[in-house]
DSSP file (Angstrom, degrees, kcal/mol; ACC not computed):
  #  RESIDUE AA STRUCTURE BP1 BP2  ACC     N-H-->O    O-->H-N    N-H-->O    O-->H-N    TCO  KAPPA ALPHA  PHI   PSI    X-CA   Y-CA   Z-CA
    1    1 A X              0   0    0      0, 0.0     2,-0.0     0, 0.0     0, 0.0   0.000 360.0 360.0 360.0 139.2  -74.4  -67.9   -5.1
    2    2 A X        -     0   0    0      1,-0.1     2,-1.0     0, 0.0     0, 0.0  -0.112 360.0-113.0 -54.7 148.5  -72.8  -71.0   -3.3
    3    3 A X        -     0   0    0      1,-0.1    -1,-0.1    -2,-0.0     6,-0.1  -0.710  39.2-126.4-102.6  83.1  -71.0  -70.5    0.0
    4    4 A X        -     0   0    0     -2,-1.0     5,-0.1     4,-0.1    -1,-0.1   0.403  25.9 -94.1 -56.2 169.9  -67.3  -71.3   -0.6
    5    5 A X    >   -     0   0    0      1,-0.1     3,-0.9     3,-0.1    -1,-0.1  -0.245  39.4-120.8 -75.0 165.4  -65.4  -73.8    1.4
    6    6 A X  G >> S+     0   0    0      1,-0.2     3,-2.4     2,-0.2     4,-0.7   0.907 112.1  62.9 -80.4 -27.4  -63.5  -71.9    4.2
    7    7 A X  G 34 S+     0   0    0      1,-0.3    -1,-0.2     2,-0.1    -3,-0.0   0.571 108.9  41.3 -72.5   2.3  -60.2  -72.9    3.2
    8    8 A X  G X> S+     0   0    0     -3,-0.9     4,-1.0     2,-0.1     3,-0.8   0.231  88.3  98.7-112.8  10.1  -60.8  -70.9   -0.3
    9    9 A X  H <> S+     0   0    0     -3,-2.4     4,-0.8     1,-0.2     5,-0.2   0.942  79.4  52.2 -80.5 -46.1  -62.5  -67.9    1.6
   10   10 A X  H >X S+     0   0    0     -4,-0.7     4,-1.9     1,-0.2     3,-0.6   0.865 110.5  50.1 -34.6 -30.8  -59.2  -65.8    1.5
   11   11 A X  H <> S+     0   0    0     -3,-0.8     4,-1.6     1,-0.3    -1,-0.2   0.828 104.2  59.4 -92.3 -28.5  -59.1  -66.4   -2.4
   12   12 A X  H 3< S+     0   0    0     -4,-1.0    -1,-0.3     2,-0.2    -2,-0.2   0.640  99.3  50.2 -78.9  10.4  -62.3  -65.4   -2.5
   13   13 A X  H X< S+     0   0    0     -4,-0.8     3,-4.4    -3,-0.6     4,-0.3   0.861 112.7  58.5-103.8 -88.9  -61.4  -61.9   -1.0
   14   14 A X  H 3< S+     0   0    0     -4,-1.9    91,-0.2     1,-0.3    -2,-0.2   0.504 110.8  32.8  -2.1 -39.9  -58.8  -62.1   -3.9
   15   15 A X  T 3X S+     0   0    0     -4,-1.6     4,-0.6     2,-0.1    -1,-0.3   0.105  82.6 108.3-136.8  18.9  -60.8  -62.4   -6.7
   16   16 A X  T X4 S+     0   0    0     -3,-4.4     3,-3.7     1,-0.2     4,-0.3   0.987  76.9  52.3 -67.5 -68.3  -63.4  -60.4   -5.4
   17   17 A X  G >4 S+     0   0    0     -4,-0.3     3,-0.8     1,-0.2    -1,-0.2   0.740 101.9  58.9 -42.9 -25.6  -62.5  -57.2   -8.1
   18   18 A X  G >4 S+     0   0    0      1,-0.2     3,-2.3    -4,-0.2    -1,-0.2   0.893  93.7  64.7 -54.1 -38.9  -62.6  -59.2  -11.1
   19   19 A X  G X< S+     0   0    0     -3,-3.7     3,-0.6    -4,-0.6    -1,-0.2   0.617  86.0  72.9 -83.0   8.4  -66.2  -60.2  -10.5
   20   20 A X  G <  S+     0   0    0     -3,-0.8    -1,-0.3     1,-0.3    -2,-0.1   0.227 112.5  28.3 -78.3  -5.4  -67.7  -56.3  -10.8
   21   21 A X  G <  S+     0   0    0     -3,-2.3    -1,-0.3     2,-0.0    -2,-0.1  -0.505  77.3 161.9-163.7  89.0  -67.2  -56.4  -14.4
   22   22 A X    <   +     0   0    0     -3,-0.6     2,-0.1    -2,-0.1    -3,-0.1  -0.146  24.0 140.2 -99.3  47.9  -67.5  -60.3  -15.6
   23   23 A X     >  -     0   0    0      1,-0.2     4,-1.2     3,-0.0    -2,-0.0  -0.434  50.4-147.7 -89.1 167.2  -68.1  -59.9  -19.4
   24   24 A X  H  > S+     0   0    0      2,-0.2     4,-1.0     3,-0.1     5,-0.4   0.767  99.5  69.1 -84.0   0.4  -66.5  -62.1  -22.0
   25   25 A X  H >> S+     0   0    0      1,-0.3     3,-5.1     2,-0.2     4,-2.3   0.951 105.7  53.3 -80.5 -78.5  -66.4  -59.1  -24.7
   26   26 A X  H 3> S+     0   0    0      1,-0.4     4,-3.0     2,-0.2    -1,-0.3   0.608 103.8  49.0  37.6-107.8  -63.8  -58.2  -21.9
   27   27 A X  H 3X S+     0   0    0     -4,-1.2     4,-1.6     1,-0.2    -1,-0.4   0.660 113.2  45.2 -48.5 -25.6  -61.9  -61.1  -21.9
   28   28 A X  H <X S+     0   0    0     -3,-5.1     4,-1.4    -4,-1.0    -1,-0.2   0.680 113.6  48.2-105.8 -22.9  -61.5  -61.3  -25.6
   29   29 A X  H  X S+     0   0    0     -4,-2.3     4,-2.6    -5,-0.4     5,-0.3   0.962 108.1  62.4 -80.4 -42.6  -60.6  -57.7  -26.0
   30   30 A X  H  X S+     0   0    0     -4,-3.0     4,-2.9    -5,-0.5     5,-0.4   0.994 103.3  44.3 -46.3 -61.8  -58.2  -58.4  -23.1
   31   31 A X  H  X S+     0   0    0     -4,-1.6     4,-1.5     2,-0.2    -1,-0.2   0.868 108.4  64.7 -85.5  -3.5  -56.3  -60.7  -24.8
   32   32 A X  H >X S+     0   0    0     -4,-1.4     3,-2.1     2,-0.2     4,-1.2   0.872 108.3  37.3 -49.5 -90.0  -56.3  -58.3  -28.0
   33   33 A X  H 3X S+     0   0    0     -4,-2.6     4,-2.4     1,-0.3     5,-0.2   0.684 118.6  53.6 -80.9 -14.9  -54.5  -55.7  -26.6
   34   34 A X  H 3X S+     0   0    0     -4,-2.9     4,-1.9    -5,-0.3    -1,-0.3   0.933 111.6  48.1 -40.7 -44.5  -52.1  -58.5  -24.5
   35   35 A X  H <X S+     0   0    0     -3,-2.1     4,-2.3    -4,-1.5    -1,-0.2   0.689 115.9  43.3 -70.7 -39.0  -51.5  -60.0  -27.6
   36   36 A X  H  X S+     0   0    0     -4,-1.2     4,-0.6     1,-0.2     3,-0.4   0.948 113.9  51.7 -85.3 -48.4  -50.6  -56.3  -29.6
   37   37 A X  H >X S+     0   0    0     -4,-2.4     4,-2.5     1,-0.3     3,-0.9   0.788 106.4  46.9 -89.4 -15.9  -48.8  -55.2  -27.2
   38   38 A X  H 3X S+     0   0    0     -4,-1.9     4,-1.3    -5,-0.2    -1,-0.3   0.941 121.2  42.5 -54.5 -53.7  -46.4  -58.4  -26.7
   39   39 A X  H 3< S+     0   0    0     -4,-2.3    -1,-0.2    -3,-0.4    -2,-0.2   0.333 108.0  55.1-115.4  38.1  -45.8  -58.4  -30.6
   40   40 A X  H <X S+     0   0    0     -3,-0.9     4,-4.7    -4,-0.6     5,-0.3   0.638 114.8  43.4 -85.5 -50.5  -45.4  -54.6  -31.3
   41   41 A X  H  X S+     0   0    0     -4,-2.5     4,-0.6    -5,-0.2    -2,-0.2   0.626 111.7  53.2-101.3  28.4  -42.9  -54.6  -28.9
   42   42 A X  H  X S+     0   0    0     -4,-1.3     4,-1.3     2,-0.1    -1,-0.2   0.777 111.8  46.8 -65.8 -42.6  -41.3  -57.9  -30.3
   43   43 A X  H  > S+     0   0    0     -5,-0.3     4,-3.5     2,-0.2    -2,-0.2   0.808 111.9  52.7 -77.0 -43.9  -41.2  -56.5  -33.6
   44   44 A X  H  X S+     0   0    0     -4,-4.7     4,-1.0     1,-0.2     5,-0.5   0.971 107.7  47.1 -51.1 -65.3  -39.7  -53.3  -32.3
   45   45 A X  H >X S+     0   0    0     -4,-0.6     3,-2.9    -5,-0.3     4,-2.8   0.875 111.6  53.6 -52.4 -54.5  -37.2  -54.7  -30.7
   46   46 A X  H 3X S+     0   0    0     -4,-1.3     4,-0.7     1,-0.4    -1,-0.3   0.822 110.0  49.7 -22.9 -52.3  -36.5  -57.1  -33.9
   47   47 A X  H 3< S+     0   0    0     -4,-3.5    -1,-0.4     2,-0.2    -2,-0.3   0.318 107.3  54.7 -98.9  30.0  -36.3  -54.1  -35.9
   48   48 A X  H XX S+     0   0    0     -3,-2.9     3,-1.7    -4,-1.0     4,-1.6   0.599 110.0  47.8 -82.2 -61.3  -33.8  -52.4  -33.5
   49   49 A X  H 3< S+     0   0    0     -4,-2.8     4,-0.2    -5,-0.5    -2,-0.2   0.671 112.9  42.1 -68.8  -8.3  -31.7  -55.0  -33.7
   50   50 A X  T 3< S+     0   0    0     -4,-0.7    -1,-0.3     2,-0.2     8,-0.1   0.286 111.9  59.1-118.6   8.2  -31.7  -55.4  -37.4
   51   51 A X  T <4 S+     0   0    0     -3,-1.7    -2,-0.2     3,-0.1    -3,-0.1   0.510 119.9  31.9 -83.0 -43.3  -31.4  -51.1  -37.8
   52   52 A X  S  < S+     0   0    0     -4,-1.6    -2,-0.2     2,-0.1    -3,-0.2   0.443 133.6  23.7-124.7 -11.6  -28.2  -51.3  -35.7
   53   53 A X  S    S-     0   0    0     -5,-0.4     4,-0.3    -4,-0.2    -3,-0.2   0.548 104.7-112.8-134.9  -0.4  -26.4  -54.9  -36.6
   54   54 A X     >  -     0   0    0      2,-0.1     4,-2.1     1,-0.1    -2,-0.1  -0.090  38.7 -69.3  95.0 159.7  -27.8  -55.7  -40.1
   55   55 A X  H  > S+     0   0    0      2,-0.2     4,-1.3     1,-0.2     3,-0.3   0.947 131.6  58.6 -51.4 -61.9  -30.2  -58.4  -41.3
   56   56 A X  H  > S+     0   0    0      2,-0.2     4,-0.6     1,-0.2    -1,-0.2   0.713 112.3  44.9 -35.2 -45.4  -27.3  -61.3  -40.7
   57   57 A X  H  > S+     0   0    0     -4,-0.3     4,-0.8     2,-0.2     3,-0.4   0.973 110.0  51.6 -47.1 -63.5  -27.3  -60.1  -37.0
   58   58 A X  H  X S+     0   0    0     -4,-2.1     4,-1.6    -3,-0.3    -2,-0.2   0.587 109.6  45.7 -84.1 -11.3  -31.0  -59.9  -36.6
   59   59 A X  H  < S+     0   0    0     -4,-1.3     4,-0.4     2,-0.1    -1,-0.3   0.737 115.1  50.6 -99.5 -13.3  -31.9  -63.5  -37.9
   60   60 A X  H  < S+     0   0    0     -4,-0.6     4,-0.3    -3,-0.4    -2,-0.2   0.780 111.8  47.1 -88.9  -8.9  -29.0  -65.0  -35.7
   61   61 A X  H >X S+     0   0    0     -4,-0.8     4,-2.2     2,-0.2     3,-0.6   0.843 111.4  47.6 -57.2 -60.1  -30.3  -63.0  -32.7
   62   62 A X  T 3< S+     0   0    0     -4,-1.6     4,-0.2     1,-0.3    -2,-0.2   0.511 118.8  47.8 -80.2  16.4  -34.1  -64.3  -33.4
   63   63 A X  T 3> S+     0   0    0     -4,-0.4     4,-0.5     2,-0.1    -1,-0.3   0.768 112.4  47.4 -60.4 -47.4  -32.2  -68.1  -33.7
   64   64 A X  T <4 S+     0   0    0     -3,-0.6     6,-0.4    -4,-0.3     4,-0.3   0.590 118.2  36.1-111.2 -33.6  -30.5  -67.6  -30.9
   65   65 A X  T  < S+     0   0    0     -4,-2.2     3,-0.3     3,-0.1    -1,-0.2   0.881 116.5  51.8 -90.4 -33.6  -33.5  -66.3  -28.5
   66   66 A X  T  4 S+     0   0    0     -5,-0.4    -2,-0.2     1,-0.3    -1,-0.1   0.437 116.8  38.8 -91.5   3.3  -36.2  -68.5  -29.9
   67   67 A X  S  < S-     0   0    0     -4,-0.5    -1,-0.3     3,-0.0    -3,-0.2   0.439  95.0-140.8-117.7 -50.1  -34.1  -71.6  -29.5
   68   68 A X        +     0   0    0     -4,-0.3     2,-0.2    -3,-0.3    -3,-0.1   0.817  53.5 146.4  79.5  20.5  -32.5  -70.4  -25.8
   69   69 A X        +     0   0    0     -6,-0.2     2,-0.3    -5,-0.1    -1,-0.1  -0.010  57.3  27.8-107.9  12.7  -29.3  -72.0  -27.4
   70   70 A X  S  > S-     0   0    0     -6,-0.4     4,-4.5    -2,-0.2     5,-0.3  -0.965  85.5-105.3-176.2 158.4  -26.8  -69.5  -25.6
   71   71 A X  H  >>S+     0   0    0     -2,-0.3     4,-2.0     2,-0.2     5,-0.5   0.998 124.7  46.7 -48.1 -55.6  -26.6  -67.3  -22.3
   72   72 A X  H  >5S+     0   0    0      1,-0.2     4,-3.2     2,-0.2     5,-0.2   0.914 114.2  47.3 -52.1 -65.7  -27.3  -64.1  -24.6
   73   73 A X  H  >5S+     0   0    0      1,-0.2     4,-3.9     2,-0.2     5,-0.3   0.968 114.8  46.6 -63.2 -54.5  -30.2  -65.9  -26.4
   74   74 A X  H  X>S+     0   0    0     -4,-4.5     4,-1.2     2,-0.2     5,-0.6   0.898 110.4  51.7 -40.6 -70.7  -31.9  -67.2  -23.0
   75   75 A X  H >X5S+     0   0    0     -4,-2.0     4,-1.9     1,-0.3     3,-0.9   0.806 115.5  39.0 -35.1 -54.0  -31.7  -64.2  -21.5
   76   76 A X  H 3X<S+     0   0    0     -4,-3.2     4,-0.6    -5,-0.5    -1,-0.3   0.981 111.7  55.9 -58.1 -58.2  -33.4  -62.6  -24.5
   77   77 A X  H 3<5S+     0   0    0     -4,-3.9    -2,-0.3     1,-0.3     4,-0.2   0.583 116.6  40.1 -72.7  -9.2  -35.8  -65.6  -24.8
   78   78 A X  H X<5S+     0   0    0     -4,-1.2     3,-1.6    -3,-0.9    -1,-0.3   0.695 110.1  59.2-109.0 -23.2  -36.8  -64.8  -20.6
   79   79 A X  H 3<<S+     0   0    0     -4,-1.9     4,-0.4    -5,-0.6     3,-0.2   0.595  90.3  75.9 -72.3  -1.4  -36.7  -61.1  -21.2
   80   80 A X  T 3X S+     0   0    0     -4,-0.6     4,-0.6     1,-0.2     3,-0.4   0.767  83.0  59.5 -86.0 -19.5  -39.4  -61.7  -23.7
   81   81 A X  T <4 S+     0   0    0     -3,-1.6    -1,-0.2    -4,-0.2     4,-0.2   0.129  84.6  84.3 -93.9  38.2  -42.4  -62.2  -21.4
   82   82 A X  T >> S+     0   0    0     -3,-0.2     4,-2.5     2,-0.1     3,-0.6   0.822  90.6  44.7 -84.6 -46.1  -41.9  -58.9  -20.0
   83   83 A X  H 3> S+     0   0    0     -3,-0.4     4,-1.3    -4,-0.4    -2,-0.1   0.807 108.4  55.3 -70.4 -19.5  -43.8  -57.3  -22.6
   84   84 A X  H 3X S+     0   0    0     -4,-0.6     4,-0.6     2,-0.2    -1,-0.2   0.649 108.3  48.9 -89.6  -4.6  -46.5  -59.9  -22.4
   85   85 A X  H <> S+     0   0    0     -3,-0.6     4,-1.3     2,-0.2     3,-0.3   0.893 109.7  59.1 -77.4 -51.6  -46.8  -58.9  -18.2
   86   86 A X  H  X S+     0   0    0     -4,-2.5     4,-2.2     1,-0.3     5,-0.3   0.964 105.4  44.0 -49.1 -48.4  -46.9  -55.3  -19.8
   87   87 A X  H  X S+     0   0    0     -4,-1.3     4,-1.6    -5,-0.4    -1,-0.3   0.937 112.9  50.1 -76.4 -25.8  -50.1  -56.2  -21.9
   88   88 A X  H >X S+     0   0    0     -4,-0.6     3,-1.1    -3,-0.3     4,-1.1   0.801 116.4  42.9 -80.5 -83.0  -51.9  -58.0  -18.9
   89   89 A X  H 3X S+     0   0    0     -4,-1.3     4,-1.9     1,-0.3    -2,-0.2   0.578 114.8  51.4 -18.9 -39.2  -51.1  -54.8  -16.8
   90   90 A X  H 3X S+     0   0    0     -4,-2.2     4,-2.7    -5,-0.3    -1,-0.3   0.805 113.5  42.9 -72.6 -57.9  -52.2  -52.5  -19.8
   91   91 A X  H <X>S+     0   0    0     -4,-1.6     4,-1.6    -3,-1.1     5,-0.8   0.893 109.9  59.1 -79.3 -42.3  -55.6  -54.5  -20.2
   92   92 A X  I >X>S+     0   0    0     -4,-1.1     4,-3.2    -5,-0.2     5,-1.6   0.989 108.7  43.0  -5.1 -91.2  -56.0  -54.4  -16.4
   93   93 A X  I 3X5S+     0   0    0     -4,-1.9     4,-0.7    -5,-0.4    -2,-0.2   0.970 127.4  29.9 -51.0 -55.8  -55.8  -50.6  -16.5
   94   94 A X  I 3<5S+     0   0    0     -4,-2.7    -1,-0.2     1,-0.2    -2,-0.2   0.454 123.3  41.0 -99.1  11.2  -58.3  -50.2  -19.8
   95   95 A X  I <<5S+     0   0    0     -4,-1.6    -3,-0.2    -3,-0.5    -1,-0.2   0.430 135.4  15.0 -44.0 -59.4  -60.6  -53.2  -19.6
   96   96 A X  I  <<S-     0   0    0     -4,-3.2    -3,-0.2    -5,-0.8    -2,-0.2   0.708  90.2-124.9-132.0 -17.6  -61.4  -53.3  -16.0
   97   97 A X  S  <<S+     0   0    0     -5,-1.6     2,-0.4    -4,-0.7    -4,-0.2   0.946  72.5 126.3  69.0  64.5  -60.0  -49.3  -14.1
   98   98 A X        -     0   0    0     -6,-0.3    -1,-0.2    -5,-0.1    -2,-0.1  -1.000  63.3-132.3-144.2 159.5  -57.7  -51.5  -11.5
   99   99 A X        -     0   0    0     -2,-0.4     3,-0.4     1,-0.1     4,-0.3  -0.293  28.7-100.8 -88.8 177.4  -54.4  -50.9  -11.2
  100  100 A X  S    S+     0   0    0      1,-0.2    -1,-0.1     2,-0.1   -11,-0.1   0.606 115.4  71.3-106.5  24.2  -51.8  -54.1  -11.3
  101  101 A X  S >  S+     0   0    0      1,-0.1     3,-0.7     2,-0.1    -1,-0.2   0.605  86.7  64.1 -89.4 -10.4  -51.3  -54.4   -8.0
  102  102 A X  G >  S+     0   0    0     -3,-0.4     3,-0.6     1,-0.2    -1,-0.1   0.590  92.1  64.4 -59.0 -30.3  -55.0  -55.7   -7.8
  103  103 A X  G 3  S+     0   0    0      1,-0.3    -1,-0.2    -4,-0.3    -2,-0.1   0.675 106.3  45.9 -91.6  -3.6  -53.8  -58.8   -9.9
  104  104 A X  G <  S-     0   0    0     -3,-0.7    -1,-0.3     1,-0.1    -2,-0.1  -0.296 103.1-134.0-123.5  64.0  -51.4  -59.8   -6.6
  105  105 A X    <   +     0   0    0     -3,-0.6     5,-0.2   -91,-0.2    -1,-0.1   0.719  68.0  17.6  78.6 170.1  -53.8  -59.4   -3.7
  106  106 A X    >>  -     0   0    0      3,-0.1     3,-1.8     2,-0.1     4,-1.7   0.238  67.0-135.5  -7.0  82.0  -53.1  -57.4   -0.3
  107  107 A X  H >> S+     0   0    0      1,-0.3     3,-3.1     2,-0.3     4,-1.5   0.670 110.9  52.4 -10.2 -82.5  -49.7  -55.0   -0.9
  108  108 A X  H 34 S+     0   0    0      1,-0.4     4,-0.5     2,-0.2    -1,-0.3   0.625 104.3  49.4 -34.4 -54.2  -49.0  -56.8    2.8
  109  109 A X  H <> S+     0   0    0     -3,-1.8     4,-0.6     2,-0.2    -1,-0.4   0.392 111.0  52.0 -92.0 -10.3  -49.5  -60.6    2.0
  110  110 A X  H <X S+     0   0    0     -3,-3.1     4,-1.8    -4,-1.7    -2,-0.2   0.695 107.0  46.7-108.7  16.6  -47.1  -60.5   -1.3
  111  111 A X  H  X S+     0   0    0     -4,-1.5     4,-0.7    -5,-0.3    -2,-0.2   0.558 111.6  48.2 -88.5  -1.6  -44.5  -59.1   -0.1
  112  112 A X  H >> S+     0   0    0     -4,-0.5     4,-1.7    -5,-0.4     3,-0.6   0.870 111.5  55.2 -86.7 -74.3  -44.5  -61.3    2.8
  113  113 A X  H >X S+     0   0    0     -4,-0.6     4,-1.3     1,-0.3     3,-1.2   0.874 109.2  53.8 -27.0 -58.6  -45.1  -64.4    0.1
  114  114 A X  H 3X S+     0   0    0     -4,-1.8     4,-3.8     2,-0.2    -1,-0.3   0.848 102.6  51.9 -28.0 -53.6  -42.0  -63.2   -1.7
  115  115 A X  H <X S+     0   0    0     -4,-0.7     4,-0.7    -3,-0.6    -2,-0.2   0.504 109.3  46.3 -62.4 -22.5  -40.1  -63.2    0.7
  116  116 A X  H << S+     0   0    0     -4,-1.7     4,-0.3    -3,-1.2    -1,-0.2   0.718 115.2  48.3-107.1  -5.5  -40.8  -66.4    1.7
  117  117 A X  H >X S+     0   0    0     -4,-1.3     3,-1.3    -5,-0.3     4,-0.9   0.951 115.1  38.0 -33.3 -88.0  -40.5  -67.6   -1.6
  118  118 A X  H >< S+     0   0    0     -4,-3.8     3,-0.7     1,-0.2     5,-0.4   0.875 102.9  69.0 -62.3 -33.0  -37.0  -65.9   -2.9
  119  119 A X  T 3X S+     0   0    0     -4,-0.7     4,-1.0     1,-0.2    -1,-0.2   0.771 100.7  44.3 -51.5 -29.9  -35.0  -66.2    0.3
  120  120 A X  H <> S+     0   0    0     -3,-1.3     4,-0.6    -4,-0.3    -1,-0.2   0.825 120.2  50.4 -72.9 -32.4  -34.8  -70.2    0.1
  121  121 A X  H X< S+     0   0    0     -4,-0.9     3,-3.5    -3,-0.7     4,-0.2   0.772 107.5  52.8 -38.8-109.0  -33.8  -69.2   -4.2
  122  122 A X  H 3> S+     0   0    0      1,-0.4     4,-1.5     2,-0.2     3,-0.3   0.346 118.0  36.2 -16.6 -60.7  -31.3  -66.9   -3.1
  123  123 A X  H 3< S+     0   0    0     -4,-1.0    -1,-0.4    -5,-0.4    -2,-0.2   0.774 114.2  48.8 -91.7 -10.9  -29.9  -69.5   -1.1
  124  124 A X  T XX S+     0   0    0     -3,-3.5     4,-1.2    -4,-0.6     3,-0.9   0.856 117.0  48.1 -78.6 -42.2  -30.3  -72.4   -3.0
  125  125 A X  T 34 S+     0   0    0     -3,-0.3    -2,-0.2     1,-0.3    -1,-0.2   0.696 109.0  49.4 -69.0 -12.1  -28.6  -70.1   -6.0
  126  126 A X  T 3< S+     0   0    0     -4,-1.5    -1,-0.3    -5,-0.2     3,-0.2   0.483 111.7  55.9-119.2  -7.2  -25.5  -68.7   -4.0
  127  127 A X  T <4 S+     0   0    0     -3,-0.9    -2,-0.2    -5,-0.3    -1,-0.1   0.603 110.5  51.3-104.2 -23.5  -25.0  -73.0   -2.9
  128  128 A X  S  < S+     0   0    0     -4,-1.2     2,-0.2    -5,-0.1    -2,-0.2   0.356  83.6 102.3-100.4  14.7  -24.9  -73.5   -6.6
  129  129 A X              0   0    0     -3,-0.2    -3,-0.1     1,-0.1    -4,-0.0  -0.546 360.0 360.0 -88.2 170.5  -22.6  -71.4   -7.5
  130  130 A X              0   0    0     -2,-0.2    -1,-0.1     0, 0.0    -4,-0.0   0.377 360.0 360.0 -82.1 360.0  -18.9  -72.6   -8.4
């Protein structure tokens, strides 16, 4: 193996657990169960909404997120890759035995990286408000 550059030796500390089990059967299986579990609980949620507000509800809902074309529907339409973080986390744990704090590196270096992230949001959001 090649001797990475030093300015990528940190990443390579990073991406050191993945490479203990680098098959592609793996990978494909991974993005099976990403893939079920994003549209089991798409379809739940679909048929929740169409259980409790009617058919006429539930297609103006799935207009209304798949479009982003209102607060409610955005909101829905961002809240929808939560279930697909849930299938990477999920294939994590039963594909590879790592937990998903493994997929953001050193507990210590991302919350520090957060931080230095959202605090310029946060202030940039609270300067745009009205």
């Amino acid at each position: 193996m090649h001797r990475p550059i030093s300015a990528y030796a940190p990443h390579q500390g990073f991406v050191a657990p993945a490479h203990a089990r680098p098959q592609l059967w793996r990978t494909i299986l991974g993005l099976v169960v990403i893939f079920a579990v994003y549209w089991i609980s798409i379809l739940a949620l679909f048929t929740a909404v169409e259980a409790t507000q009617g058919l006429w509800a539930a297609s103006l809902f799935a207009d209304a997120m798949l479009s982003g074309s209102s607060p409610p529907g955005m909101i829905a339409l961002l809240y929808s890759f939560l279930p697909a973080v849930i299938g990477v986390f999920a294939a994590t744990r039963l594909l590879l035995g790592r937990g998903a704090g493994t997929l953001f590196g050193p507990a210590r270096d991302t919350i520090r990286d957060f931080a230095r992230v959202a605090a310029p949001l946060i202030a940039l959001w609270i300067l745009m408000l009205p």
